[in-house]
DRENPA-982009 format. One record per residue (C-alpha): residue in one letter; x negated, y negated, z negated. Coordinates in steps of 0.25 Angstrom, whole numbers, padded with zeros to 4 digits, always signed. Each point is the difference from the previous one (the first is absolute). Example, Ala and Ser with C-alpha at 12.3 -4.5 7.8 and 13.67 -1.06 7.14 Angstrom:
A-0049+0018-0031/S-0006-0014+0002/
END
This chain:
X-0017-0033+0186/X+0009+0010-0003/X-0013+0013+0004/X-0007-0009-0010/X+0009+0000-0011/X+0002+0015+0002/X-0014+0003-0001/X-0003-0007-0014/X+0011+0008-0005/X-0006+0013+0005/X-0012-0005-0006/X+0007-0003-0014/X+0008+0013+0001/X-0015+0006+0003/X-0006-0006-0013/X+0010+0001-0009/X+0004+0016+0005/X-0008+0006+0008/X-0015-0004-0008/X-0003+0008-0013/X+0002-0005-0013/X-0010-0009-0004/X-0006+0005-0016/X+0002-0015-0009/X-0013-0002+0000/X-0002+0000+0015/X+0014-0009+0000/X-0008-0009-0010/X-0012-0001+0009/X+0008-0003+0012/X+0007-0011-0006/X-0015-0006-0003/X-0003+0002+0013/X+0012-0009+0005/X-0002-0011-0012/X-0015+0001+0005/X+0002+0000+0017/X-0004-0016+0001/X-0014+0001-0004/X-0003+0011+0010/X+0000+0015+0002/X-0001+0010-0013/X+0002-0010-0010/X+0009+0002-0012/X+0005-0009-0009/X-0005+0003-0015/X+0008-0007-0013/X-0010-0001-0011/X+0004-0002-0015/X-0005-0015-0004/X-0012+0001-0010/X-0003+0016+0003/X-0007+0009+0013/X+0014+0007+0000/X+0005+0000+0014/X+0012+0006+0008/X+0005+0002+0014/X+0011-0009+0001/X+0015+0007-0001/X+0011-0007+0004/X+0005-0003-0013/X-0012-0006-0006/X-0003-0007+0013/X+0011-0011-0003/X+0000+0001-0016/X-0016-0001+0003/X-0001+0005-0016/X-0004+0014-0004/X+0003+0002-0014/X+0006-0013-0002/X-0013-0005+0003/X-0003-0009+0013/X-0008+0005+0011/X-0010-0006+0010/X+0002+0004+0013/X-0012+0004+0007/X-0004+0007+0013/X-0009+0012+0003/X-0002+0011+0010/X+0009+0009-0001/X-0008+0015-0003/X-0008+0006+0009/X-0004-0014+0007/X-0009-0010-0002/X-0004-0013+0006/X-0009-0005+0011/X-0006-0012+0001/X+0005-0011+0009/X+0012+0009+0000/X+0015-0003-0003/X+0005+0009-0012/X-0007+0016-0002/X+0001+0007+0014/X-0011+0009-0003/X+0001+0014-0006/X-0010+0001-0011/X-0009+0012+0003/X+0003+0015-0003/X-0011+0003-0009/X-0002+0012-0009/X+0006-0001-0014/X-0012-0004-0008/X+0000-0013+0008/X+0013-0002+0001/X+0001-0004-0015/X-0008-0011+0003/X+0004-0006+0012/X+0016-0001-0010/X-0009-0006-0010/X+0001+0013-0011/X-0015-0001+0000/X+0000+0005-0016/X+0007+0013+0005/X-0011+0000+0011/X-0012-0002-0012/X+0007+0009-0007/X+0000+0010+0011/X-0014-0002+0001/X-0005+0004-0014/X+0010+0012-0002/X-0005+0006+0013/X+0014-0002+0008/X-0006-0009+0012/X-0006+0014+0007/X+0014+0005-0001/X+0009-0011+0005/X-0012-0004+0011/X+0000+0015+0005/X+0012+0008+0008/X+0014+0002-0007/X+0013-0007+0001/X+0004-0007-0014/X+0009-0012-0007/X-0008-0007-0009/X+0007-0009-0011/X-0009-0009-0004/X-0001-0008-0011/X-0003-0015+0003/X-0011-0008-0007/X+0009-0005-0009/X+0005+0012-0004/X-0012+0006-0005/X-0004-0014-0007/X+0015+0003-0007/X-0004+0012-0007/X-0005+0000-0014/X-0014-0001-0003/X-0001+0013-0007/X+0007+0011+0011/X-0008-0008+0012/X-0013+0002-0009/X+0006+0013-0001/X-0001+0003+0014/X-0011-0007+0006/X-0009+0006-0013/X+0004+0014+0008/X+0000-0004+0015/X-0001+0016+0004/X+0011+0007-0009/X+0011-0010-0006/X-0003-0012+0012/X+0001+0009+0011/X+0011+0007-0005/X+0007-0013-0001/X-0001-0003+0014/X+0006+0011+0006/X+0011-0002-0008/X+0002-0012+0009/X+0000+0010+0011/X+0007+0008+0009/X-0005+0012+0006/X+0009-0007+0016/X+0002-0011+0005/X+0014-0008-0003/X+0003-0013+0005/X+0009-0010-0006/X+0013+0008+0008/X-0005+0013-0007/X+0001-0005-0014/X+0014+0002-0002/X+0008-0004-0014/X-0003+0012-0007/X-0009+0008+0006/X-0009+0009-0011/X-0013+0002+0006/X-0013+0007-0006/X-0012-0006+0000/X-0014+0002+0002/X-0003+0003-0016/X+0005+0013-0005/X+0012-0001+0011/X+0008-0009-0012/X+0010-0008+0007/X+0003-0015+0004/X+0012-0004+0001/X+0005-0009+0011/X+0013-0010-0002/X+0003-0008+0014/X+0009-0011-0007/X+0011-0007+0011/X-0007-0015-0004/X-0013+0007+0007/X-0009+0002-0012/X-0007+0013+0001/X-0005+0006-0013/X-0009+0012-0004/X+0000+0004-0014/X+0006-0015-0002/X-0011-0006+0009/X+0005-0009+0008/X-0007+0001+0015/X-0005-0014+0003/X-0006+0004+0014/X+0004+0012+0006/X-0004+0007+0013/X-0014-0001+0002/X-0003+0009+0011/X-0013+0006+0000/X-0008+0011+0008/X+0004+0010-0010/X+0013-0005-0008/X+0007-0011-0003/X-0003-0011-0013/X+0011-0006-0008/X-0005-0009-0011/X+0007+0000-0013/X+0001-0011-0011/X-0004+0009-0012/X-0008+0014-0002/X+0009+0011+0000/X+0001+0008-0013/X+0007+0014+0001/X+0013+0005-0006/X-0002+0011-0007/X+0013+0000-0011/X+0014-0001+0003/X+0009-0012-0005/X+0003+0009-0014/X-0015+0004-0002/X-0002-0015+0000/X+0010-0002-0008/X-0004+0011-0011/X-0017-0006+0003/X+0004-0014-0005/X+0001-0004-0015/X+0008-0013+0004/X+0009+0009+0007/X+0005+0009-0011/X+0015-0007-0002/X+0003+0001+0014/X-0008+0013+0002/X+0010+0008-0014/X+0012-0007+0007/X-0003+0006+0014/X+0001+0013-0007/X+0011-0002-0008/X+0007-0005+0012/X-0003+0014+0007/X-0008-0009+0012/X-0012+0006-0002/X+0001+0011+0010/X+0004-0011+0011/X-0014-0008-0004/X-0007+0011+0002/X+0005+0005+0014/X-0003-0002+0013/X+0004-0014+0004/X-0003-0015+0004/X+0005-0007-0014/X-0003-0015-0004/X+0001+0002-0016/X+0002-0014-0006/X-0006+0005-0016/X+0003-0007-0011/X-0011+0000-0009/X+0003+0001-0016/X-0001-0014-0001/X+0011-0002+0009/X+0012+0012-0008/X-0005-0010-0013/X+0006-0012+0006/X+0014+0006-0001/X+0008-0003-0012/X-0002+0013-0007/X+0016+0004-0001/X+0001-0003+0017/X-0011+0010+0003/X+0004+0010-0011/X+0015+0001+0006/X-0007+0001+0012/X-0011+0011-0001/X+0011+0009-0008/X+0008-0002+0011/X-0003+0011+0013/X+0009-0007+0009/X-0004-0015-0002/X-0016+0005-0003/X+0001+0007+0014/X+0005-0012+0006/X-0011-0009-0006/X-0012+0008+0004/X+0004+0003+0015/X+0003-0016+0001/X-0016-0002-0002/X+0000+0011+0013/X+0000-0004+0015/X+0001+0012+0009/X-0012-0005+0008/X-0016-0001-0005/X+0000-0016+0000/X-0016-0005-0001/X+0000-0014-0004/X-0010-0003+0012/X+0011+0001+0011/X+0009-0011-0008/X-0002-0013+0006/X+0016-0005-0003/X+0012+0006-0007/X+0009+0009+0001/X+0011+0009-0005/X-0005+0015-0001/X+0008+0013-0004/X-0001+0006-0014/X+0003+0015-0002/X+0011-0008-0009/X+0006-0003+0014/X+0000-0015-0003/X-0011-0010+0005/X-0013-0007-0006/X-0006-0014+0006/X-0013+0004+0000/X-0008-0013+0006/X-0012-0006-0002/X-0004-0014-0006/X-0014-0006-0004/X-0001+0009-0012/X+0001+0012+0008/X+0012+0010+0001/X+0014-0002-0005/X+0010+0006-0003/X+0016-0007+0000/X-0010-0013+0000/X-0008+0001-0012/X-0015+0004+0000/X+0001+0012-0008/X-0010+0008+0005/X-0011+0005-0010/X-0009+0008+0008/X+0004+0004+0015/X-0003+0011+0012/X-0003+0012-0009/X+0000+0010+0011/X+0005+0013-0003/X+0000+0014+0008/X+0017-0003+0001/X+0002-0015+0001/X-0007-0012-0007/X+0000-0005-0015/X+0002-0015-0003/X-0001-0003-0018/X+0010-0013-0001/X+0001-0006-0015/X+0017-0001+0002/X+0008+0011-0001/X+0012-0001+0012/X+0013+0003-0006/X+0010+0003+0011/X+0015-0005-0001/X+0005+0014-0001/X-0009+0003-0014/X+0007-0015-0005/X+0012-0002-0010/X+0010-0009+0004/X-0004-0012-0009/X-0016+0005+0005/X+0005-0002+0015/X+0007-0012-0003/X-0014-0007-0006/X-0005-0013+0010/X+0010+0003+0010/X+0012-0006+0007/X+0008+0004-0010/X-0007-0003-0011/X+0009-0012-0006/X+0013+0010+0000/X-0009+0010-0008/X-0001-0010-0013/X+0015-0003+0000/X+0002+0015+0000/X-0010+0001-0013/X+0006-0011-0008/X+0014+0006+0002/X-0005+0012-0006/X-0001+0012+0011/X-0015+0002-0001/X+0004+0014-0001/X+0007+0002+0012/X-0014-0006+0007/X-0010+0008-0005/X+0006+0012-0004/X+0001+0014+0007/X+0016+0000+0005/X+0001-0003+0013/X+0007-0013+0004/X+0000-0011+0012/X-0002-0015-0005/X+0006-0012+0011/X-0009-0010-0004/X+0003-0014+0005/X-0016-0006+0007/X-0008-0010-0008/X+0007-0010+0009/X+0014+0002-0006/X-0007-0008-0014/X-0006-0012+0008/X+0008-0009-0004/X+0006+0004-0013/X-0003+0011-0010/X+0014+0006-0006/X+0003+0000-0014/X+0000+0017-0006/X+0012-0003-0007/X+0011+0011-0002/X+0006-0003+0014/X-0014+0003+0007/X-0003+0011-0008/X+0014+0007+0005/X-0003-0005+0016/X-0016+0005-0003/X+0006+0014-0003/X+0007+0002+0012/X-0013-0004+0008/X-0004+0015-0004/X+0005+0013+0006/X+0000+0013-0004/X-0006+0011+0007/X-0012-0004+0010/X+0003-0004+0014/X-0007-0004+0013/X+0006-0011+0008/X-0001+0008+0015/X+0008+0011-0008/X+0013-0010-0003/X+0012+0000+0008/X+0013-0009+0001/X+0011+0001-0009/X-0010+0007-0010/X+0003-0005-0015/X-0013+0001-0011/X+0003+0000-0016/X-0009-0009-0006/X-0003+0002-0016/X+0011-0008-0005/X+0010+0009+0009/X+0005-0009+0010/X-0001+0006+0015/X-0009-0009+0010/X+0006+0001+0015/X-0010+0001+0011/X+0002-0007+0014/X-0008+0004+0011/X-0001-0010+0012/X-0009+0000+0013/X-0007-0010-0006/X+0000+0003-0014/X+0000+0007-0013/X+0010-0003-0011/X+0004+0002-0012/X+0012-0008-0004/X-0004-0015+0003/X-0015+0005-0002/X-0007+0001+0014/X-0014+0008-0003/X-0012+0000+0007/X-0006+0012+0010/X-0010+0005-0008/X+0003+0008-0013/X-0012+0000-0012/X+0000+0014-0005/X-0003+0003-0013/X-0004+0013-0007/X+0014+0002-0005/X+0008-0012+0004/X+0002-0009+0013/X+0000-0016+0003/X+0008-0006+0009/X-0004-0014+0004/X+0013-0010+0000/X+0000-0013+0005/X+0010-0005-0012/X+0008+0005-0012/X+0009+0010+0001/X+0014-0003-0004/X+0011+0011-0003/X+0015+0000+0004/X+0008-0004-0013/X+0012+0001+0007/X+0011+0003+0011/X+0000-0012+0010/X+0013-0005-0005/X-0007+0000-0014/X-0011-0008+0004/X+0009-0010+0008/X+0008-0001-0010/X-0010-0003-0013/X-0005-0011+0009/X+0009-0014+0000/X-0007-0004+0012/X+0008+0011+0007/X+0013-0003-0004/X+0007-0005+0012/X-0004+0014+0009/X+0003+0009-0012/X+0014-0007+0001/X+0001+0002+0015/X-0006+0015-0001/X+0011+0003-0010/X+0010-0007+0008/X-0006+0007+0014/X+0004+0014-0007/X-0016+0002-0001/X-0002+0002-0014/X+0002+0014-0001/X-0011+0002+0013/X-0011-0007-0009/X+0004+0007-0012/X-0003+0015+0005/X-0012+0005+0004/X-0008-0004+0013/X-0010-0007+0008/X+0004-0013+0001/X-0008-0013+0004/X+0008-0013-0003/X-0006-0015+0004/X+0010-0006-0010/X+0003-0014+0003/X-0001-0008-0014/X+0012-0010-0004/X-0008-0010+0005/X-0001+0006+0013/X+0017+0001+0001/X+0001-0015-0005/X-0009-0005+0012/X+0010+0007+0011/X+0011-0012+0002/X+0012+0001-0005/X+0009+0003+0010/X-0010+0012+0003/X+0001+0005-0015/X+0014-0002+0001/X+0002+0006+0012/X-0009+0014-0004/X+0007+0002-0013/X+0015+0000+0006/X-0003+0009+0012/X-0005+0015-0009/X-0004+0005+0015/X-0009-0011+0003/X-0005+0001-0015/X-0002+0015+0002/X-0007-0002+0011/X-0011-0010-0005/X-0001+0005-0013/X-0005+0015+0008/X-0009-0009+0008/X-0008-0004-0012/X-0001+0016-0004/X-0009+0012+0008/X+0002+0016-0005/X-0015+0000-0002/X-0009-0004-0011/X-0011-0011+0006/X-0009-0006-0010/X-0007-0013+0004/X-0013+0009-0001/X+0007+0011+0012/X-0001-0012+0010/X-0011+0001+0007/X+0002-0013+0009/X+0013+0002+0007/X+0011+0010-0004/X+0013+0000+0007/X+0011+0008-0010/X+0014+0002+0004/X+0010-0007-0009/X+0014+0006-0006/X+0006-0009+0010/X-0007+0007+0013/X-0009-0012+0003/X-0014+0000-0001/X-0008-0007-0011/X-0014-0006+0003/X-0010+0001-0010/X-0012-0006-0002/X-0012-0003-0009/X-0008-0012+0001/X-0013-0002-0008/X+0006+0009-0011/X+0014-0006+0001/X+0013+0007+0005/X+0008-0006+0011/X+0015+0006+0004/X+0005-0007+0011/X-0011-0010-0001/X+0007-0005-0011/X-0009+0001-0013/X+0001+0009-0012/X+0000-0007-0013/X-0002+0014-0007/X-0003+0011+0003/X+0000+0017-0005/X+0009-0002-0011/X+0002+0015-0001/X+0011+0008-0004/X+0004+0014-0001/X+0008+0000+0014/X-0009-0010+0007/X-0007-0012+0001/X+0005-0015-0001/X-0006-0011+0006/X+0003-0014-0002/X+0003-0011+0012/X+0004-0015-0003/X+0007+0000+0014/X+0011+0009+0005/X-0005+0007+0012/X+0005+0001+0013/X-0003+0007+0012/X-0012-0004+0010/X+0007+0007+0013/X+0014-0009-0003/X-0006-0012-0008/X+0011-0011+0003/X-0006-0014+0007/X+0009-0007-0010/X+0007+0000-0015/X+0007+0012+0006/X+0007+0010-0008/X-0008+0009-0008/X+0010+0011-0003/X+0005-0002+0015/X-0014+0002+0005/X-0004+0013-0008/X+0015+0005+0002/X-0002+0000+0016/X-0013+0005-0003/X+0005+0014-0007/X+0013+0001+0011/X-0013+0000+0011/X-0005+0012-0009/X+0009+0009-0007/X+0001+0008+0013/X-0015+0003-0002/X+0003+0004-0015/X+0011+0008+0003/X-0009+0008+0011/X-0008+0000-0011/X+0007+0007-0009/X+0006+0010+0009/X-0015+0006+0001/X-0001-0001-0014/X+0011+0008-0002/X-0004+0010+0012/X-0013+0002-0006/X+0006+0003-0015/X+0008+0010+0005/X-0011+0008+0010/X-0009+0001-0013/X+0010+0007-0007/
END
């Protein structure tokens, strides 16, 4: 058992390292192969489009979704090529028979190309010696071309027919392994190039031909057979651009923008090319701002860029691909053809040029960095904080050219109510804008940001979150051109006060404030630092029997000690906790902190409010007195007692603590 288990691990280790690198297509094939096996030798399972002749080999991905295009696919199965079938015979176990060129495009079922070759005198060339690659258009292909170029051609079999063909070809022979993403080969017309992209789905293309058949072997080459006739590339992506009337907008903004030279180099581009119609959807005083803008007009046209040549014939799903922007496009596919972020854009597709490929869309694609604030704030998660910024009156700060980072509480904030823009909000709305731009992965802990109105915002970093003040924001920033989002998942509310002060302007608190004051603890809460107080309300000191209330007021240890255990030295916001934080308390015990479905837990007993900021710390509201987990009493026992034993147990830790404090202070001096 065990030899056996060793050997399929060679084997595995064999297939997986040892054999070459299959190219996709062949990875593609083999899995057809596999889906096909039951039905017999050779025989490959075929996806075809409902209601079309459109066929693929079967990939993985689409196998299980079985739609390509967001169409459903009938699974079907054929030989797989270079096999055909035997009657009375399971599956395809015979190899079709290697036959010169000329009768090859038959036996695939190209038998226009094969007329074609006939008339244009090609057949005594491909039936005679050599060694060629013939793409070959399919029947279809050549019944898709408009009536007046195919008249064209076959008018003038000897000259303009002939001369078509052998574009199609290649004066070797190159398999399906051969045709490599990429490759620029010239053909047999004038030696002008085709142009080979080898996508990872398994789509082969030439000159944005999909290869529908592909390694024909005959006598004297090989045949592919492609779903359209191959026009040449004879212009760049900027000749194309200067050819086309429709083009004229994009093409003067290409050169303002100082792009032309990129379009007209050496390269494999997609160009996405808004045509005039599309600039003339834009309000007029967006896309003026943004064509006198280098930066921003920059930013736009290398967002309609992807680094690679993208044919719309190897797109069978969606999928995010890189602009020379640096950010992503989904381009997809649906029933109406290619698109782009979703929509069915696309005016006129696969213009093949001598550096990349041309598609016209009818919407021009302004990228986030091109957009003002309020432009970037337009249908999206924020879009709700956006209105209650303009009816308090700070358009100016949104769509103007100062920089400045906006907290914007999401759409979900408003989902039960709508606040009122009275004087109140209009003061809070102001502090929800900073000055000076930031990006959230450039903020640290402690950091403090002046908004507009002048107050200073203080960051806290946890592991698990980003805040600032009681406002948690999300991972991602939107960047404008001058400014910066940040997504928070509620209203932002600034410190007032010292903690004391806020204790003391609320009447709920009276009891603690008293015991504060009569612990010696006022001056502490009064001067700066980073406090965190769970502050029991007077409700929660009238439920503690009286004996025990008794009992915590006359003894100012025991009353030292459990008011230090509601208090840490470091600023938590409910927002920080991530599911479970344990903070040291001034006592020396630990504190355990929870959050459960958005609702903060100390010591599992509940808090009633919390994140009441204030300059030296956070206060959070508890309708119990806590006590400690480790040493919760069985009975009614003595709170003070309890908490007091507690800090005895711990104050050797604190003061070994302090020690290395101390130590340390004095080495970095």
């Amino acid at each position: 058992m065990r030899q056996f288990m060793l050997l399929a691990l060679l084997a595995a280790y064999y297939v997986s390292c040892v054999s070459p690198v299959k190219s996709p297509y062949q990875q593609v094939l083999q899995h057809s192969r596999i889906r096909g096996r039951q039905h017999g030798p050779n025989v490959c399972a075929v996806q075809q489009v409902s209601g079309t002749n459109i066929k693929y080999f079967a990939n993985c991905k689409q196998w299980y979704s079985r739609k390509v295009c967001g169409r459903p696919t009938i699974i079907s199965y054929e030989c797989c090529p270079g096999y055909e079938r035997i009657p009375g015979e399971k599956g395809c176990p015979a190899a079709l028979p290697l036959v010169n060129m000329y009768n090859t495009l038959g036996v695939v079922g190209a038998t226009t190309t094969q007329l074609y070759s006939e008339r244009s005198q090609l057949k005594r060339e491909i039936e005679g010696p050599g060694s060629y690659t013939m793409f070959a258009p399919s029947n279809e292909a050549w019944a898709a071309l408009p009536a007046e170029i195919l008249d064209a051609l076959v008018s003038n079999v000897n000259i303009e027919l002939l001369n078509a063909l052998h574009y199609h070809m290649v004066n070797k022979r190159l398999s399906s392994e051969d045709l490599r993403n990429g490759l620029v080969v010239p053909s047999m017309y004038l030696d002008l190039d085709l142009h080979v992209h080898h996508y990872p789905n398994g789509i082969i293309t030439v000159n944005c031909a999909r290869v529908i058949k592909t390694d024909h072997h005959a006598t004297n080459g090989v045949v592919h057979v492609v779903d359209k006739v191959i026009t040449a590339a004879t212009n760049n992506i900027y000749q194309i651009l200067e050819n086309d009337d429709s083009l004229e907008k994009v093409q003067a903004a290409v050169a303002a923008a100082g792009l032309s030279t990129l379009l007209e180099s050496e390269g494999q581009y997609t160009f996405f090319a808004p045509t005039n119609e599309a600039f003339e959807k834009i309000p007029k005083q967006t896309l003026n701002r943004i064509l006198g803008d280098p930066e921003a007009l920059k930013d736009l046209l290398n967002y309609h860029i992807l680094k690679n040549l993208q044919c719309s014939e190897a797109i069978i799903s969606g999928a995010p691909m890189e602009t020379l922007h640096g950010t992503h496009l989904e381009v997809g596919c649906s029933d109406g053809g290619l698109t782009i972020n979703g929509r069915s854009i696309i005016a006129q597709k696969d213009i093949l040029a001598t550096n990349g490929v041309v598609h016209f869309i009818n919407e021009l694609l302004i990228p986030d960095t091109a957009k003002t604030l309020s432009e970037l704030a337009q249908n999206s998660l924020v879009s709700e904080s956006f209105k209650l910024f303009r009816q308090a009156g700070l358009e100016s700060y949104l769509s103007g050219k100062d920089a400045y980072t906006v907290i914007a509480p999401q759409n979900d904030v408003y989902q039960n109510s709508t606040p009122t823009v009275n004087n109140q909000m209009k003061n809070l709305l102001r502090d929800h804008i900073i000055k000076d731009r930031f990006l959230s992965r450039h903020l640290y802990h402690g950091q403090t940001l002046e908004t507009i109105s002048g107050k200073r915002l203080r960051v806290f970093v946890y592991r698990h979150a980003l805040c600032i003040e009681n406002a948690c924001i999300a991972a991602h920033d939107m960047r404008g051109r001058f400014g910066t989002i940040f997504i928070a998942e509620k209203m932002l509310t600034p410190a007032t006060g010292t903690v004391m002060d806020v204790l003391k302007a609320d009447n709920h608190y009276s009891t603690l404030v008293g015991m504060i004051q009569k612990a010696g603890l006022t001056e502490t809460f009064t001067r700066p630092g980073t406090y965190t107080i769970f502050a029991p309300t007077n409700e929660a000191f009238q439920a503690l029997p009286a004996e025990e209330r008794r009992k915590l007021t006359d003894n100012p240890a025991q009353l030292l000690d459990t008011l230090k255990y509601h208090m840490g030295e470091e600023i938590l916001v409910s927002g920080g906790v991530n599911q479970f934080v344990r903070m040291p308390s001034m006592q020396g015990g630990k504190l355990e902190i929870t959050l459960k479905n958005k609702v903060m837990f100390v010591n599992k007993v509940r808090v009633a409010q919390a994140d009441i900021m204030a300059t030296n710390g956070v206060i959070h509201a508890v309708n119990s007195v806590v006590r400690p987990l480790a040493l919760r009493p069985t009975g009614i026992e003595d709170l003070g007692t309890v908490i007091h034993q507690e800090a005895a147990a711990f104050k050797p830790l604190l003061q070994l603590k302090k020690a290395g404090r101390r130590a340390r202070r004095s080495l970095s001096r």
